[in-house]
PAZAPA-4460 file (N, C-alpha, C; in steps of 0.05 Angstrom, whole numbers, plus 32768, in hexadecimal, padded with zeros to 4 digits):
% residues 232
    n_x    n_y    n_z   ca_x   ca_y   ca_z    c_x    c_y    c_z   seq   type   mol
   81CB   7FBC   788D   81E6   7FBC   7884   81F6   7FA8   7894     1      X     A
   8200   7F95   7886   8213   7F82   788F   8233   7F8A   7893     2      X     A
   8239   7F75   78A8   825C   7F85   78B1   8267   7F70   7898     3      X     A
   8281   7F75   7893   8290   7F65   787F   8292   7F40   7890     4      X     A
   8297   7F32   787D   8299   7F17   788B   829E   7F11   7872     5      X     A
   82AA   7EF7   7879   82B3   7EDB   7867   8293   7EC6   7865     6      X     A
   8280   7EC7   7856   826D   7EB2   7857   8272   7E90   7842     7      X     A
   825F   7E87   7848   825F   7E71   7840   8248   7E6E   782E     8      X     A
   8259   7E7B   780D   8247   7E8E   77FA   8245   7E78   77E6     9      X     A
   822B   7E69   77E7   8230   7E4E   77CB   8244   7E40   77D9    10      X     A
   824C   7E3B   77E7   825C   7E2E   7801   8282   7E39   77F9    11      X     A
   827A   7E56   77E8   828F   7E56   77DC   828F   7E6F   77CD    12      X     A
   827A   7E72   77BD   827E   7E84   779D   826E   7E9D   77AC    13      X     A
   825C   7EA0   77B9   8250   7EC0   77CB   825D   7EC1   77E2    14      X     A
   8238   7E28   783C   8243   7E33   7855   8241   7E26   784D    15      X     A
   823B   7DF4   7864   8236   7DE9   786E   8222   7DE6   7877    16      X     A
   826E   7DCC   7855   8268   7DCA   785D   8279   7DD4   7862    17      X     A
   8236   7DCE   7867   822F   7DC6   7865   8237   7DD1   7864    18      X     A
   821A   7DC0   787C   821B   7DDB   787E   8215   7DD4   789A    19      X     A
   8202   7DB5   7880   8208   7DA6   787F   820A   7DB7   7889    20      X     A
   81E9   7DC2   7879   81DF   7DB8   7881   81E2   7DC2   7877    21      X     A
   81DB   7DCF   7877   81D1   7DD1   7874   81D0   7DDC   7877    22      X     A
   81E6   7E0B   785A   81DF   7E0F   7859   81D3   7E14   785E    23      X     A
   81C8   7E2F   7841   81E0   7E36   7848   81ED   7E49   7839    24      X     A
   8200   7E94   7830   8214   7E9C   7826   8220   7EB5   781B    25      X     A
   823B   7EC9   7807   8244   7EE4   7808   825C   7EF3   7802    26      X     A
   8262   7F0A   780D   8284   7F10   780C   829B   7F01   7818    27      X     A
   82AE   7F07   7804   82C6   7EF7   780E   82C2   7EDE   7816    28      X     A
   82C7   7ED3   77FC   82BC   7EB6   77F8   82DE   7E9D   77FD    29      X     A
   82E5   7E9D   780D   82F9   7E8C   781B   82EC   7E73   7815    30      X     A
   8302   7E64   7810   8306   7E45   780C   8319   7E39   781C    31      X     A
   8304   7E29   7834   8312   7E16   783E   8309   7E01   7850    32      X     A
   8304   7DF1   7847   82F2   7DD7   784F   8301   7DD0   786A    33      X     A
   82ED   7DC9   7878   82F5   7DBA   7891   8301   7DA9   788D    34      X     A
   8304   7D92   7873   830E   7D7E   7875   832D   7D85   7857    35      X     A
   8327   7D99   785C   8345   7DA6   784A   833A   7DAD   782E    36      X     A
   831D   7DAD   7822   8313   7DB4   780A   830D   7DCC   780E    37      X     A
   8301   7DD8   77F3   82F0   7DED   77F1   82DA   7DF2   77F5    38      X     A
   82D5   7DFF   7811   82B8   7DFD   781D   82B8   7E16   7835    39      X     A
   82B3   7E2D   782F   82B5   7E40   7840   82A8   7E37   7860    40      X     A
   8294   7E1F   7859   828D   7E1F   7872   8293   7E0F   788C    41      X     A
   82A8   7E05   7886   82BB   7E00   789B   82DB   7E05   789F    42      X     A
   82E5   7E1C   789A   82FB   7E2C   78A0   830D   7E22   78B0    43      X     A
   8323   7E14   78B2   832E   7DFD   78C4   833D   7E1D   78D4    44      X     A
   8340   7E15   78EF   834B   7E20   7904   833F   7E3D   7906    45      X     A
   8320   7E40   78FF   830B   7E54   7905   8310   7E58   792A    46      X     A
   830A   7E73   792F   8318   7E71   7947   82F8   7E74   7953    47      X     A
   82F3   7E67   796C   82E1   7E6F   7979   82CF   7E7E   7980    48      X     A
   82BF   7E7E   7981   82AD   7E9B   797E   82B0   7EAE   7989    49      X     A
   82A7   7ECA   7990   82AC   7EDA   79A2   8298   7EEA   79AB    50      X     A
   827B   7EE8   7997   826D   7EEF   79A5   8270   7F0A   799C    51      X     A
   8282   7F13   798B   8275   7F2F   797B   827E   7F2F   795A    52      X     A
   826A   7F1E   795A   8265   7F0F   7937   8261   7F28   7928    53      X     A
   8254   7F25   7908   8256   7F34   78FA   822D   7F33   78F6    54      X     A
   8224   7F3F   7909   81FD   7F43   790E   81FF   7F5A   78FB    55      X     A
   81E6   7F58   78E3   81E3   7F76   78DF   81DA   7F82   78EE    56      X     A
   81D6   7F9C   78DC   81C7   7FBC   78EC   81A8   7FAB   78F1    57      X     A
   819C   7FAB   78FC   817B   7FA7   78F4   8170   7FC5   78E6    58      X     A
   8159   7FB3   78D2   8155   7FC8   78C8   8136   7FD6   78DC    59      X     A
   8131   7FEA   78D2   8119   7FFC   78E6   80FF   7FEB   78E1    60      X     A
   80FA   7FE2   78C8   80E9   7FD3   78D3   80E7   7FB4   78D2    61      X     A
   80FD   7FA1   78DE   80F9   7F91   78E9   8100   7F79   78CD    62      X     A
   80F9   7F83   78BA   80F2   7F6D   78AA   8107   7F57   7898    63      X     A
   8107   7F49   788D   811E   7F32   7887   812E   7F42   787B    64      X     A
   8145   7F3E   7876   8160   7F4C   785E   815F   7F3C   7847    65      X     A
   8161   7F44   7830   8163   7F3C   7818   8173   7F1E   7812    66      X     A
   816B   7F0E   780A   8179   7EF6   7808   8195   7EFB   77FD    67      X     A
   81AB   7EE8   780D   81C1   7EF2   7800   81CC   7EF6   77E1    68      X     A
   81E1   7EFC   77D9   81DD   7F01   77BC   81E7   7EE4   77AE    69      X     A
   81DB   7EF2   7799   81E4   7EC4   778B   81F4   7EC4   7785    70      X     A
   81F4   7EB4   776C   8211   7EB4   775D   820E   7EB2   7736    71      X     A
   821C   7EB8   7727   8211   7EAA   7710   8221   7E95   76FF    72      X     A
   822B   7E88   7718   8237   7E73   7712   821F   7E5B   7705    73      X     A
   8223   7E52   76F2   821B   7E39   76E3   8213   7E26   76F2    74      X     A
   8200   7E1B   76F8   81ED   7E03   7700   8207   7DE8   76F0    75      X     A
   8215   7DDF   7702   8226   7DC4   76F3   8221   7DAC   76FE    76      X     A
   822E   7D92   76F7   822C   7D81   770D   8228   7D7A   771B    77      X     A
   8225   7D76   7739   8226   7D6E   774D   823E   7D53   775A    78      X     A
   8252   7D5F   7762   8272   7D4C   7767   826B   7D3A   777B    79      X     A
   826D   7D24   777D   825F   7D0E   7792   8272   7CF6   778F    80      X     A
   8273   7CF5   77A7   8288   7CDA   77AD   827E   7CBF   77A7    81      X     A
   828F   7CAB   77AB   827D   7C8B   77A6   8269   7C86   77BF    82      X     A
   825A   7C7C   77BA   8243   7C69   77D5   8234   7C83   77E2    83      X     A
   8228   7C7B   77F3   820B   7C87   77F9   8224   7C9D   781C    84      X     A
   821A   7CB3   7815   8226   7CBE   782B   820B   7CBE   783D    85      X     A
   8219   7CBB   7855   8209   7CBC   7876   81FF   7CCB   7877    86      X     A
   8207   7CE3   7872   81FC   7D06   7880   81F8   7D05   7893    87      X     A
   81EE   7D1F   7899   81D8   7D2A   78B5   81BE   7D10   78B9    88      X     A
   81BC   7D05   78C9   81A0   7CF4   78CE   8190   7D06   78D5    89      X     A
   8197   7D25   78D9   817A   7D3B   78E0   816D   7D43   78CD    90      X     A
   8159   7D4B   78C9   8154   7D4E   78B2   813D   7D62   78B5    91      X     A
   812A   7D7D   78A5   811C   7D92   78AE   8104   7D84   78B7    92      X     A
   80FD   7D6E   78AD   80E4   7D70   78BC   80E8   7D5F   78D7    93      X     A
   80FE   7D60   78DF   8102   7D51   78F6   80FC   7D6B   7911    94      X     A
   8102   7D7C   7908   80FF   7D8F   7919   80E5   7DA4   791D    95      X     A
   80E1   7DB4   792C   80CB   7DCC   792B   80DA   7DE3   7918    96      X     A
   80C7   7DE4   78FC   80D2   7DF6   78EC   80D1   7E12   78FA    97      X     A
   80BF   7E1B   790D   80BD   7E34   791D   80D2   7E40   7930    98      X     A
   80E3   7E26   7934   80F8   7E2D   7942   810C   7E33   793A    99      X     A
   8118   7E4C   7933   812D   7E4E   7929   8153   7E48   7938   100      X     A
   814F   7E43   794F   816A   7E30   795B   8157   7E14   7952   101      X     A
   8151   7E01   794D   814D   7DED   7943   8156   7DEA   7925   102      X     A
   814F   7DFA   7915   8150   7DF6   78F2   8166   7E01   78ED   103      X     A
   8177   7E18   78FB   8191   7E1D   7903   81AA   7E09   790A   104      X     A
   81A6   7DFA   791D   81AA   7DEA   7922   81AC   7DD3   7910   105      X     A
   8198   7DCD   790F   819D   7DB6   7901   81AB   7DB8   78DD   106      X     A
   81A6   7DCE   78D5   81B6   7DDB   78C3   81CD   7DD6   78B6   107      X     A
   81D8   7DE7   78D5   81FC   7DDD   78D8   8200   7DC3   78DE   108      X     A
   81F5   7DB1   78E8   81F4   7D95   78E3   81FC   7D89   78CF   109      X     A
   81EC   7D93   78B5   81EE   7D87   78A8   81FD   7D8A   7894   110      X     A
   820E   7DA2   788E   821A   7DB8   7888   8235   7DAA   7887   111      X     A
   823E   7DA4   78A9   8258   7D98   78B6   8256   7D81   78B1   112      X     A
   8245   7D6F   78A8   824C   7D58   78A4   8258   7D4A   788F   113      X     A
   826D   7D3E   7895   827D   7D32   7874   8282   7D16   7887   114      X     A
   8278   7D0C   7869   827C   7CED   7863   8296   7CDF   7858   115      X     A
   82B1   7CE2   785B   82C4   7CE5   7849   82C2   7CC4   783B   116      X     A
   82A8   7CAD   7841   82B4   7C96   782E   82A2   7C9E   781E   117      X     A
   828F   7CB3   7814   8277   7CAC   77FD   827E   7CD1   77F9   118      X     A
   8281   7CE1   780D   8286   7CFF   77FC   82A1   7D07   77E5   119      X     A
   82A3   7D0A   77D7   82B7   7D19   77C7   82C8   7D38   77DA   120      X     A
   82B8   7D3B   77E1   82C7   7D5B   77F6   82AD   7D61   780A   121      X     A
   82B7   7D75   7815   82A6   7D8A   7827   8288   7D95   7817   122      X     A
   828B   7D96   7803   8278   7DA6   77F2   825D   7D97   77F6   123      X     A
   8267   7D76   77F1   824E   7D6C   77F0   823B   7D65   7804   124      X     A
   8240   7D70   7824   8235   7D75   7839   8226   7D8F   7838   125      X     A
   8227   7DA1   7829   821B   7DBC   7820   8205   7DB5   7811   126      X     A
   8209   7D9D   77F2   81F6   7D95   77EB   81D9   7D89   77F4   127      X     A
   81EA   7D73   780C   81D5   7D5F   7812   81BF   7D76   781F   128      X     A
   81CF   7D8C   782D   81C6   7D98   7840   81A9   7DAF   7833   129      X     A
   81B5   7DB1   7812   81A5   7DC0   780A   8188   7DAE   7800   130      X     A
   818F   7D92   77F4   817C   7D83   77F0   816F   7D7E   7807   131      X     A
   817B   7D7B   7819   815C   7D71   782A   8149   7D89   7837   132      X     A
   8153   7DA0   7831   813D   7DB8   7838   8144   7DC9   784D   133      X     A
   8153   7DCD   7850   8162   7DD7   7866   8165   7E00   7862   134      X     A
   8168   7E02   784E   816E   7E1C   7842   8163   7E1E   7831   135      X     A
   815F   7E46   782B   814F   7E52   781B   8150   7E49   7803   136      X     A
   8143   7E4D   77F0   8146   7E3C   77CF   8156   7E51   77CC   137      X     A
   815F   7E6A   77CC   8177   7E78   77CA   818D   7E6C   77CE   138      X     A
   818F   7E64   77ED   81B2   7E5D   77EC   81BA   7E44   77E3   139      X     A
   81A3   7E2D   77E8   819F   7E15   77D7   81A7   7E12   77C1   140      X     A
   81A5   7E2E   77AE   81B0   7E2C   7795   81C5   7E35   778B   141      X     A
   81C9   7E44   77A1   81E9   7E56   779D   81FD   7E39   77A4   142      X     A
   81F5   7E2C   77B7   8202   7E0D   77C6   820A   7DF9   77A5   143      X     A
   81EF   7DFB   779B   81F1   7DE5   7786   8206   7DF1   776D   144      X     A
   8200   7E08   776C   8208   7E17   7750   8227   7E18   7759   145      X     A
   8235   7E1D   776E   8252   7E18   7777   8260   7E02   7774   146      X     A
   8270   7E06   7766   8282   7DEF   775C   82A8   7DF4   7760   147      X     A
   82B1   7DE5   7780   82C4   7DE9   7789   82DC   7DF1   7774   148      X     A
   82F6   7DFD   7777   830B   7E03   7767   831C   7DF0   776D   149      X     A
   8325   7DE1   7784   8337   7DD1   778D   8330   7DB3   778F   150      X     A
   8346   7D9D   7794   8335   7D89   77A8   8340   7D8C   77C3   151      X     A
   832D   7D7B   77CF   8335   7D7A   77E5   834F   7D7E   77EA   152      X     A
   835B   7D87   7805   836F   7D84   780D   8386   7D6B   7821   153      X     A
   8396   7D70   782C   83A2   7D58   7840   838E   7D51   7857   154      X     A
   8386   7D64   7867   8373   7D61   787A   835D   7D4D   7879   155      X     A
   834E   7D52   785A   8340   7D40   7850   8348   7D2B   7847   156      X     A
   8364   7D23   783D   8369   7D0B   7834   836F   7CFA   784B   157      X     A
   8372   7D05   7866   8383   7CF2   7882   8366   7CEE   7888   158      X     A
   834F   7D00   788A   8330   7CF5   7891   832C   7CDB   7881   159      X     A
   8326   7CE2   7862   8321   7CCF   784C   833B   7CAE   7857   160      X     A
   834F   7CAE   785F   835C   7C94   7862   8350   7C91   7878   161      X     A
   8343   7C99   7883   8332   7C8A   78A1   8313   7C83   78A7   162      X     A
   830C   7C90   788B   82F3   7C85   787F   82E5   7C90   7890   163      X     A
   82F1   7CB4   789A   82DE   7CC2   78B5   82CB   7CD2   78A3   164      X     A
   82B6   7CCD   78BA   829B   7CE4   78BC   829C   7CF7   78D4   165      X     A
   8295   7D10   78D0   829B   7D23   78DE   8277   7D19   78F5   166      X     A
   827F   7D22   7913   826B   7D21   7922   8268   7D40   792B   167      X     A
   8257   7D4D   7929   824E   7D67   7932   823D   7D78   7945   168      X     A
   8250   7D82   794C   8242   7D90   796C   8240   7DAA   7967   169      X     A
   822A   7DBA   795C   8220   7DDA   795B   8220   7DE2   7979   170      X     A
   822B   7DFC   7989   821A   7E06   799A   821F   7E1A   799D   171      X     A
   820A   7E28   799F   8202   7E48   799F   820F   7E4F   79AE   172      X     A
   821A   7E6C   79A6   8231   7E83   79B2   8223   7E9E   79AA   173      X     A
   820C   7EA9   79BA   8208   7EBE   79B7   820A   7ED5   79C3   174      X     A
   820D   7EE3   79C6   820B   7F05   79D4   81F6   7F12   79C9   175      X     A
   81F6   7F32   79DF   81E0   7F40   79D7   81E0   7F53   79BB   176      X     A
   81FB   7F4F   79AD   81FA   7F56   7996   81E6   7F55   797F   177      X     A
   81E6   7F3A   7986   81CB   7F24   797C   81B4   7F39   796F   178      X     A
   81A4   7F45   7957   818A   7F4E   794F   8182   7F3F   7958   179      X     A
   816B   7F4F   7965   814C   7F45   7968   813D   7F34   7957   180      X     A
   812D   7F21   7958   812D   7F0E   7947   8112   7F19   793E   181      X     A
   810A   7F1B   7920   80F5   7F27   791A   80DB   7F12   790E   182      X     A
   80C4   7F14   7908   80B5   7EFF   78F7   80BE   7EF7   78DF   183      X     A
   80DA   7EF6   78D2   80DC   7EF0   78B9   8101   7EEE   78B5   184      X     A
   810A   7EF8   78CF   812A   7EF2   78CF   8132   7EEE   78E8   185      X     A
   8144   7EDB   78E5   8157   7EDB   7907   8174   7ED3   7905   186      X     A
   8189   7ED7   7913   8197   7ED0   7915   81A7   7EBE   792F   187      X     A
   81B9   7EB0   7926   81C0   7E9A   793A   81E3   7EA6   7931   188      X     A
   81F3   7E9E   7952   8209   7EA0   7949   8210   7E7D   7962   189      X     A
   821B   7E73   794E   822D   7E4D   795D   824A   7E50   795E   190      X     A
   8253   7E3F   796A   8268   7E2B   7963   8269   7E15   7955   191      X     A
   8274   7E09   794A   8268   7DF4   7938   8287   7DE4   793C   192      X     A
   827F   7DCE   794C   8298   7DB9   794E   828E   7D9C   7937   193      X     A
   82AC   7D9D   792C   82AE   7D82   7914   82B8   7D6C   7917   194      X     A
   82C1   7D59   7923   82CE   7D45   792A   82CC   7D2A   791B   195      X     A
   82E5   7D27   790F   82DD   7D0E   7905   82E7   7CF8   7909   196      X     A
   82DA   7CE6   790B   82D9   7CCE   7913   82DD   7CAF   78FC   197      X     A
   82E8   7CA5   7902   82ED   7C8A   78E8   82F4   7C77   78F4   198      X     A
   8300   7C68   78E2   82F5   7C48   78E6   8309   7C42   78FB   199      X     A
   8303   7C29   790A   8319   7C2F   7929   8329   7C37   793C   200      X     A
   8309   7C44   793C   8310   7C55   7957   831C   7C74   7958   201      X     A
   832A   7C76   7938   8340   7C88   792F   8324   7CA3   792C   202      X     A
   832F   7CB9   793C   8327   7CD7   793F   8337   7CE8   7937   203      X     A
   8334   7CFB   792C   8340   7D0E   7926   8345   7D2C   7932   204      X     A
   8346   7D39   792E   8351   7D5A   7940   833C   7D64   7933   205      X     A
   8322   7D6D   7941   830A   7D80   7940   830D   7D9E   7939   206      X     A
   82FE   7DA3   7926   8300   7DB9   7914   82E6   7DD1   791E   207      X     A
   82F4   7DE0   7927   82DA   7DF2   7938   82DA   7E13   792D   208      X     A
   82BF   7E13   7921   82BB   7E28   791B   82A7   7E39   791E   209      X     A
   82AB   7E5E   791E   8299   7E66   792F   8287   7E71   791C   210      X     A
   8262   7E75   7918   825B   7E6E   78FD   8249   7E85   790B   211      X     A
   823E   7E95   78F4   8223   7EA4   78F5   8212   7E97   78E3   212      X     A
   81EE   7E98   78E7   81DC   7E8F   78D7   81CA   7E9F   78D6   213      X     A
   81BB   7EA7   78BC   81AD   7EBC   78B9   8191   7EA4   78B2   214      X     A
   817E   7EAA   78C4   8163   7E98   78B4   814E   7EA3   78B0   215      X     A
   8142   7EA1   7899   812A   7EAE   788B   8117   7E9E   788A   216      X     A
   80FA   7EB6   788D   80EA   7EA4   7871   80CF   7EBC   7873   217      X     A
   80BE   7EB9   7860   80B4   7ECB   7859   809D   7ED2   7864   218      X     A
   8094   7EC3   7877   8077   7ECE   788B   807A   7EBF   789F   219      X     A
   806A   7EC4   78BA   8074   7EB9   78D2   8065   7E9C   78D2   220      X     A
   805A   7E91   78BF   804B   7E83   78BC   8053   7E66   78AF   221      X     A
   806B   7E71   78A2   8082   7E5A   788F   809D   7E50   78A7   222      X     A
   80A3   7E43   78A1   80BD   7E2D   78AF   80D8   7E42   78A9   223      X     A
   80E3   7E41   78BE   8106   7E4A   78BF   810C   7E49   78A8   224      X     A
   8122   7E55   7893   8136   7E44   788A   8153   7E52   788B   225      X     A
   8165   7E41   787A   8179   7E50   7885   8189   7E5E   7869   226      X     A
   8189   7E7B   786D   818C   7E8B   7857   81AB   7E92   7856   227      X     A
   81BA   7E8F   7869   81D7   7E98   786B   81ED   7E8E   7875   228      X     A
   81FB   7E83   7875   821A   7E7C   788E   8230   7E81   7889   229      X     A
   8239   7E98   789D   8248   7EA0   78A1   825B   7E9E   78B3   230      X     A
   8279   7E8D   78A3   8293   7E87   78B3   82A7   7E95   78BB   231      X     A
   82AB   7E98   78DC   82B8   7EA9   78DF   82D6   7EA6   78E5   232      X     A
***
């Protein structure tokens, strides 16, 4: 049994960005892009972590929780800006799929990352994050099948005139709240700093948010992925 939370459900309709990673979802589906769009998974002025996140109950025997719920939102489009966006340069097989602070990690990487001269919004840092393998074919699809209500906002348009890319610094904030990490689920709780950066020199005011990640997979024998993110 899960505590109530705001996730980053289809980055929107049940994370990041992504999640972008990479994704990357649930109740109380909040809209609000780090860079002022619709993107639950960066919540501008998310307050710091505290270290007593929203962990479920574990269950008695140990084993993964049901992938989150979908959506039956329509498979549409895909919204994409002009030119080739940068992304995350991490990418899953860059890492040890066994390690779940690694595929975690790199996750929200990719999740948080926006390109504002080739992205259209926040969303499409959720995408990249889902295409390159980062997350369960569950949230992957809830990511794709989500199709923002708004555009971007101001936040995003003062990034976009500076032709900024967000640079990202995940780092773990955990307590003993924390479940036990089982053969088939674990959880991570970060910080996830966004900062973006553009063309001379010009930086922006870093967007820091405090994130839970739920990662699955179905035998101890298969790679991390990342089944949940949750913005707090």
């Amino acid at each position: 049994m899960t505590s109530p939370r705001t996730r980053i459900s289809a980055v929107a309709a049940t994370v990041l960005t992504l999640g972008l990673l990479a994704g990357g979802c649930g109740s109380g589906d909040g809209d609000g892009g780090g860079g002022g769009g619709e993107d639950v998974r960066t919540a501008p002025s998310a307050p710091p972590a505290t270290g007593t996140g929203p962990y479920p109950t574990p269950t008695p025997t140990g084993t993964a929780s049901a992938a989150p719920p979908g959506t039956d939102a329509p498979t549409r489009p895909r919204p994409s800006g002009t030119g080739e966006a940068r992304g995350s340069t991490v990418r899953p097989e860059d890492v040890d799929p066994a390690d779940a602070d690694k595929v975690g990690e790199g996750a929200l990487t990719a999740l948080w990352t926006y390109d504002t001269a080739a992205d259209s919004g926040p969303h499409d840092a959720g995408l990249r994050a889902a295409d390159a393998g980062w997350l369960t074919e569950a949230y992957a699809d809830r990511l794709r099948a989500h199709q923002p209500q708004s555009v971007p906002g101001a936040q995003w348009q003062e990034w976009a005139e500076h032709g900024a890319r967000t640079a990202v610094v995940p780092e773990k904030t955990e307590d003993a709240a924390k479940p036990p990490d089982s053969e088939t689920e674990a959880w991570r709780q970060w910080t996830v700093t966004a900062t973006p950066e553009g063309r001379e020199g010009w930086k922006g005011e870093p967007v820091v948010s405090a994130v839970y990640v739920q990662l699955t997979r179905a035998t101890a024998d298969e790679p991390w992925r990342v089944a949940d993110v949750t913005v707090r």
